[in-house]
C-alpha positions, 0 to 999 in steps of 0.5 A, a space after each residue: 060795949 061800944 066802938 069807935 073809928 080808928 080816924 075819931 070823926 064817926 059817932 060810936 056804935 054798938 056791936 052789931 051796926 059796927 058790923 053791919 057797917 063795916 068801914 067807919 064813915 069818916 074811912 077808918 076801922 072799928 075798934 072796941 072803946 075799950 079793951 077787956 082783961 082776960 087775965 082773970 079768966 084764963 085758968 078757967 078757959 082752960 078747960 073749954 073747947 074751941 066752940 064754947 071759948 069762942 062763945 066765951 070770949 065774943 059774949 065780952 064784944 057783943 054785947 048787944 046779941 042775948 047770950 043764948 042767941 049769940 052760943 047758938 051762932 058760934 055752935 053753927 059757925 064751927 060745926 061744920 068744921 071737918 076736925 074736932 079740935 077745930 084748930 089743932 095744935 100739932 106739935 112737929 118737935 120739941 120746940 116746933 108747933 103747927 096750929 092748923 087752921 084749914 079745916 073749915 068749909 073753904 080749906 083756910 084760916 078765913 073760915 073761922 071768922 066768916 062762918 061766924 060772920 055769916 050767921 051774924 048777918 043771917 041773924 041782922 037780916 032776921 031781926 031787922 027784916 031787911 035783905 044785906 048785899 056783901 062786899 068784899 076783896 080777897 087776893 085768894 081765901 077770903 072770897 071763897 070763904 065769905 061766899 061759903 058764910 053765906 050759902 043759903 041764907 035768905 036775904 043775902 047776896 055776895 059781890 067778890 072782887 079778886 085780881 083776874 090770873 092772880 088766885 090759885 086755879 082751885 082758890 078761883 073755883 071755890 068763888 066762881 063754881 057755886 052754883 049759887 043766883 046770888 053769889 056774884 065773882 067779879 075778877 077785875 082787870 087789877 091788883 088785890 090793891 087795886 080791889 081793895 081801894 075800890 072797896 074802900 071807895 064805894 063804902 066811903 060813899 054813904 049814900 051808895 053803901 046805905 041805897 044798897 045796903 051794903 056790908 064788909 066781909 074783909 078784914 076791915 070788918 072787926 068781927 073778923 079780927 076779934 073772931 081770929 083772937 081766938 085761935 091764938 088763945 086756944 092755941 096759947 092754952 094749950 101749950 106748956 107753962 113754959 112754952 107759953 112764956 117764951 112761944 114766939 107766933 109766925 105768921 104768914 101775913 098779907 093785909 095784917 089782919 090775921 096777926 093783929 088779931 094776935 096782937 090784940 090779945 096782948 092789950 087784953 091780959 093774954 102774955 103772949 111772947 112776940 110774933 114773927 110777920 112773914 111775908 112774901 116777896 111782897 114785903 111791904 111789912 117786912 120792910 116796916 118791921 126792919 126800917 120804919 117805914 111803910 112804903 107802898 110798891 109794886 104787886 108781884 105775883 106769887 107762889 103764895 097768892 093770898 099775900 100778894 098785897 102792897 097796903 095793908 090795911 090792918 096795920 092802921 089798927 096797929 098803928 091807933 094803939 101805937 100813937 097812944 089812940 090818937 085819932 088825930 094822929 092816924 088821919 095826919 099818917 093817912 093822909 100823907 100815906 094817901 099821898 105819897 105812897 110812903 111814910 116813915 115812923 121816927 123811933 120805930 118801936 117794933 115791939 113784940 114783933 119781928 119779920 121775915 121775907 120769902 121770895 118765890 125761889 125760896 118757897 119750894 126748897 123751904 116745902 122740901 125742907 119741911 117735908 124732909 125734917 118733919 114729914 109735913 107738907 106746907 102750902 106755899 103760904 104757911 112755908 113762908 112762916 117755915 124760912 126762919 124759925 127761932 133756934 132759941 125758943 118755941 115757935 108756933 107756924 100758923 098754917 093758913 091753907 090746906 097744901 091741896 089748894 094749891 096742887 100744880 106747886 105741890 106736884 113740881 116741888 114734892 113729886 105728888 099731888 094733895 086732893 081734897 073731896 070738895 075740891 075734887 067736886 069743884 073741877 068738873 063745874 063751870 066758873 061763872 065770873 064776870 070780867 070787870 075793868 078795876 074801876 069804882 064805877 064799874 063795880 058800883 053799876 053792876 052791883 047797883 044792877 044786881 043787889 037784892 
């Protein structure tokens, strides 16, 4: 299978250089040529747990990796996985359902495509005998959850940048108290908007991102989404007949990437019924989603930190599909995107999807209502999916962190403090980050200094 840049100016690649190289050279973001029907195999994915559905579905993508080679990596991507559902399915009452997604290494949903995508790159440094230098912008999970793909593999070093004083205290720790000589956590003077247009200007330069071999471990990176597919068709599969037909997906959502990744399973077979894009006070998607059109604004901290973004990059994926995978098209939207801060789509159609808005004040009430109708504790994330829930069909929350990442909120609002072992770890070490002006230059020279 091949693939191909959402912008039509890059020569299409297999797999694994798609992979490798993260963002397309002419600025756009890999997508399959084409899309499989997984219609004809649903009865039989059925009956697999998560590690084998996953070998099942990725076999389909990457087609480049020997089959026994590629079981072998997503064996080791969910081992270390503290549930043995993996992502369980937790049914809260007749018509409302969690599918837990924290219980990876890091405590949040970015552990399931990044642990995989780490021994993707462990392997690509293996065969082409070559070290990789990872480059990434989180606004919270994605950073620790990349830094962790990558623990102990040789060959490997992890440049992660996130907005100084805008993660969580614990979010921060997980990046910055490793340990680890190659693990380098670089907190900018900025916004995650800001981290992440200095990711996409370094990768656009060729010249720098090839010297010193550079890789993507955001959601640009389409191994990410196509490895967050599979949640949802496990969690689909495991729903009644019925609930399938009607189930509406929530999902708490910054940079687009976690429910395009759901999405795109609709285009391959998989019936699922509508998705709700729940956002915080920063609701650029939902403002999407309910005028038609997408405008970039200020960044306000929040609660719920790991969606504090204003530019959402996966949504250009989204809109391909939505233009009739016109390449052309998308690079007219961007440019003028680029230059004004705004565009608006004529005849908007929304659809599969709905959306929702949570401001800071309502988060804590909605942790509280939660906690008092199911006896269910929610980070500030996943209860932003919790703020309107369908009375008429079933609803599946994505729960996307675990609440102990979050323990200064949960003590204000519920009176009691979630802990977890390996946070609890992380407290007494010391946070080596290295302070950075949120400027592509400056970036560039400290990774120019300390690449492998």
């Amino acid at each position: 299978m091949r693939y191909i840049s959402t912008r039509g100016q890059s020569e299409p690649l297999g797999f694994s250089a798609a992979v490798a190289t993260g963002l397309a050279p002419d600025g756009g973001l890999y997508l399959p040529e084409t899309l499989p029907d997984f219609s004809p195999d649903l009865a039989r994915f059925e009956k697999l747990g998560y590690a084998e559905l996953c070998f099942e579905f990725m076999r389909v993508f990457a087609t480049d990796i020997p089959a026994e080679a590629l079981r072998d990596l997503v064996t080791r991507s969910y081992a270390r996985f503290s549930h043995p559902a993996i992502a369980p399915l937790v049914r809260l009452d007749e018509r409302t359902h969690v599918l837990e997604l924290f219980h990876g290494p890091t405590l949040a949903f970015k552990d399931f495509a990044l642990q995989l995508l780490g021994n993707l790159y462990e392997r690509q440094c293996r065969e082409r005998g070559e070290s990789i230098n990872v480059l990434g912008a989180t606004s919270g999970d994605t950073g620790a959850a990349a830094i962790h793909g990558l623990l102990g593999k040789p060959g490997t070093a992890s440049f992660i940048l996130y907005p100084d004083g805008r993660v969580s205290p614990l979010q921060e720790r997980q990046m910055a108290c490793t340990g680890a000589a190659n693990v380098h956590a670089l907190a900018i003077d900025g916004s995650f908007d800001d981290a992440q247009a200095i990711l996409k200007e370094l990768f656009a330069d060729q010249t720098f991102r090839l010297k010193n071999r550079l890789s993507a471990v955001n959601s640009i990176n389409l191994a990410r989404v196509l490895a967050q597919c599979v949640y949802y068709l496990y969690a689909w599969l495991r729903l009644s007949r019925a609930e399938r037909a009607a189930a509406e997906f929530v999902v708490p959502t910054g940079n687009f990437g976690n429910v395009l990744a759901g999405w795109m399973l609709t285009r391959m077979g998989v019936p699922l019924a509508g998705f709700k894009v729940a956002t915080n006070q920063n609701d650029i998607l939902h403002r999407l989603f309910t005028t038609g059109e997408y405008r970039v604004g200020a960044v306000q901290p929040s609660l719920a930190p790991s969606m504090d973004i204003q530019v959402a990059s996966n949504f250009e994926r989204l809109m391909y599909y939505s233009v009739g995978c016109d390449a052309g098209r998308v690079r007219e939207i961007m440019r003028t995107f680029k230059e004004t801060g705004r565009y608006r789509f004529e005849n908007f159609d929304r659809g599969l999807f709905s959306s929702s808005r949570c401001t800071d004040a309502e988060i804590p009430e909605i942790i509280r209502r939660v906690h008092r109708q199911f006896g269910y504790v929610a980070d500030p994330h996943t209860a932003c999916a919790f703020k309107e829930l369908s009375p008429d069909r079933p609803s599946v929350v994505l729960a996307t962190a675990s609440p102990a990442k979050f323990p200064e909120t949960l003590r204000a609002v519920l009176g009691e403090e979630p802990v977890h072992p390996s946070l609890e770890a992380l407290k007494s070490r010391p946070v080596v980050k290295h302070r950075l002006p949120a400027t592509a230059a400056a970036v560039r020279a400290y990774v120019e200094q300390h690449a492998v």
